[in-house]
MARVOSE-367611 format. One record per residue (C-alpha): x, y, z; residue number from 1. Coordinates in Angstrom, 1 decimal, always signed. Layout:
N
X / Y / Z / NUM
...
end
This chain:
112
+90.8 / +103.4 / +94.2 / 1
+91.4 / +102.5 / +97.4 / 2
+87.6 / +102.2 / +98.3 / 3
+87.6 / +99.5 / +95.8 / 4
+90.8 / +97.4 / +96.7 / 5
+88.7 / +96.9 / +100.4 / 6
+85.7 / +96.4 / +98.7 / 7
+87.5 / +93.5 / +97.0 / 8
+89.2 / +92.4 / +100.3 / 9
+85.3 / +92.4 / +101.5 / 10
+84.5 / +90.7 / +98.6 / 11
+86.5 / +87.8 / +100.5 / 12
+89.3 / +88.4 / +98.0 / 13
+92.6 / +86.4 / +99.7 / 14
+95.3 / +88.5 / +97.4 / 15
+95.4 / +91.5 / +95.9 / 16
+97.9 / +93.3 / +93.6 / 17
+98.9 / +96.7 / +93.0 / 18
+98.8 / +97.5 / +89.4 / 19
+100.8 / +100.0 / +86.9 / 20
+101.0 / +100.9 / +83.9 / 21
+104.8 / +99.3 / +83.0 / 22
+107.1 / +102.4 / +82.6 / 23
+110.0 / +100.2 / +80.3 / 24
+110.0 / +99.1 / +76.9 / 25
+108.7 / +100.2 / +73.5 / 26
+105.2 / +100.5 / +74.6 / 27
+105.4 / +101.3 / +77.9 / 28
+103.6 / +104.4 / +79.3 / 29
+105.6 / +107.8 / +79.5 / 30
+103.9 / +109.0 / +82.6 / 31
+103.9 / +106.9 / +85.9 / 32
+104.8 / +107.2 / +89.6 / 33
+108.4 / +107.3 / +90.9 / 34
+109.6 / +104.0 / +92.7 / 35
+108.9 / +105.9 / +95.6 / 36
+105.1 / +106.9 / +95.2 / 37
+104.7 / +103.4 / +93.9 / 38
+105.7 / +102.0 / +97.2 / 39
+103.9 / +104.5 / +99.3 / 40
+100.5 / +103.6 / +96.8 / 41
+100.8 / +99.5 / +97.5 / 42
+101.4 / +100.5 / +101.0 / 43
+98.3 / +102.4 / +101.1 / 44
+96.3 / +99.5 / +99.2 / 45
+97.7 / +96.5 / +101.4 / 46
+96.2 / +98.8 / +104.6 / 47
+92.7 / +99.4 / +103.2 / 48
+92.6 / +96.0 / +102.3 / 49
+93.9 / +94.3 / +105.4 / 50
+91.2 / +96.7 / +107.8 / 51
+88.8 / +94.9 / +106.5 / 52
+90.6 / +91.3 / +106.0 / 53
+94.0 / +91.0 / +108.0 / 54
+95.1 / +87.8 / +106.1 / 55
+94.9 / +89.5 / +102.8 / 56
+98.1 / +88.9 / +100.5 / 57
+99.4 / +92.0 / +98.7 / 58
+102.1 / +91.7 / +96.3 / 59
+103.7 / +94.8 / +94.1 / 60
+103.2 / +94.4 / +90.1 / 61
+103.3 / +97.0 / +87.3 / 62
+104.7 / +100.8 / +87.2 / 63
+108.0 / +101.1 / +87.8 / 64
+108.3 / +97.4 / +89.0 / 65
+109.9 / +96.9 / +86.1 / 66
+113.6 / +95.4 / +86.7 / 67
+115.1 / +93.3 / +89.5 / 68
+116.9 / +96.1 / +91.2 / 69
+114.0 / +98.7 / +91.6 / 70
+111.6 / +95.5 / +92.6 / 71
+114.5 / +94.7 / +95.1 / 72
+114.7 / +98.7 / +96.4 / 73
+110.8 / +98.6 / +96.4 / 74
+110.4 / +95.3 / +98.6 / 75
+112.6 / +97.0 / +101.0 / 76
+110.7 / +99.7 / +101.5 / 77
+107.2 / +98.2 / +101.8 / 78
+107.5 / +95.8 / +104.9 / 79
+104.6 / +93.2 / +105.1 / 80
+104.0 / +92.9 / +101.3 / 81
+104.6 / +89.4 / +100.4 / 82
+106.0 / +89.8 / +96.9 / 83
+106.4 / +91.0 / +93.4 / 84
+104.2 / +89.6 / +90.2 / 85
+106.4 / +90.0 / +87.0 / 86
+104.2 / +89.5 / +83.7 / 87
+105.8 / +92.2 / +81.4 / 88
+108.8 / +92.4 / +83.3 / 89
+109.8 / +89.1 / +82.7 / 90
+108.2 / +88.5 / +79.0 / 91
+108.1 / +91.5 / +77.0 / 92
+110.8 / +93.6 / +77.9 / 93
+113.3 / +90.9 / +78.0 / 94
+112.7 / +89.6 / +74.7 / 95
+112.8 / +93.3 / +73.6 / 96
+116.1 / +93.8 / +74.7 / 97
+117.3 / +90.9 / +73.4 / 98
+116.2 / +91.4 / +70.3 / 99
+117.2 / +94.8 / +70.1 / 100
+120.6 / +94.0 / +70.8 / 101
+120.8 / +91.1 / +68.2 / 102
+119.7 / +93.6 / +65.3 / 103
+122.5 / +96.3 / +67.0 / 104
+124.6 / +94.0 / +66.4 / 105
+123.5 / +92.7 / +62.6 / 106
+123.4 / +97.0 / +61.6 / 107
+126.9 / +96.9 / +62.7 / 108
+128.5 / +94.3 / +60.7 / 109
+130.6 / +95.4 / +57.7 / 110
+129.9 / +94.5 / +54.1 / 111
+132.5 / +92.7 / +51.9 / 112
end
């Protein structure tokens, strides 16, 4: 994997991010990498790919980048990494949510 993500910054590729399967939400994947390992793996990307191209842009995206507080624990432990990508982080699963609370609350009224 990592012989790829170089190959890419080779390539002349001028970012690169680290994706995940998404963790949250109803179709998210059951197995994935703690917040931890998901650090430690961008970590390991961002250096393949800045050997070959220093000037590379690596942002996190995916896994257990999922809500604002693990994307803020992450970005604190990944110095250099210029940012977070949100796609299902900040369209699916917060319409899920919010639509799962809505029908909560329409199961709970009373009848009559």
């Amino acid at each position: 994997m990592v012989f790829w993500r170089s190959r890419l910054a080779r390539g002349g590729a001028k970012t690169r991010n680290s994706e995940g399967l998404t963790t949250a939400g109803s179709i998210g994947t059951a197995v994935t990498l703690t917040l931890e390992q998901a650090a430690e793996k961008v970590l390991t990307i961002a250096e393949a790919g800045r050997e070959v191209r220093p000037d590379i842009l690596v942002i996190a995206h995916g896994g257990p980048f999922d809500k604002p507080e693990n994307v803020g624990k992450a970005l604190k432990m990944m110095p250099g990494i210029q940012g977070f990508f949100g796609a299902t982080s900040i369209e699916r699963l917060p319409t899920e949510r919010a639509i799962r609370g809505l029908v909560e609350a329409f199961k709970g009224l009373g009848l009559g």
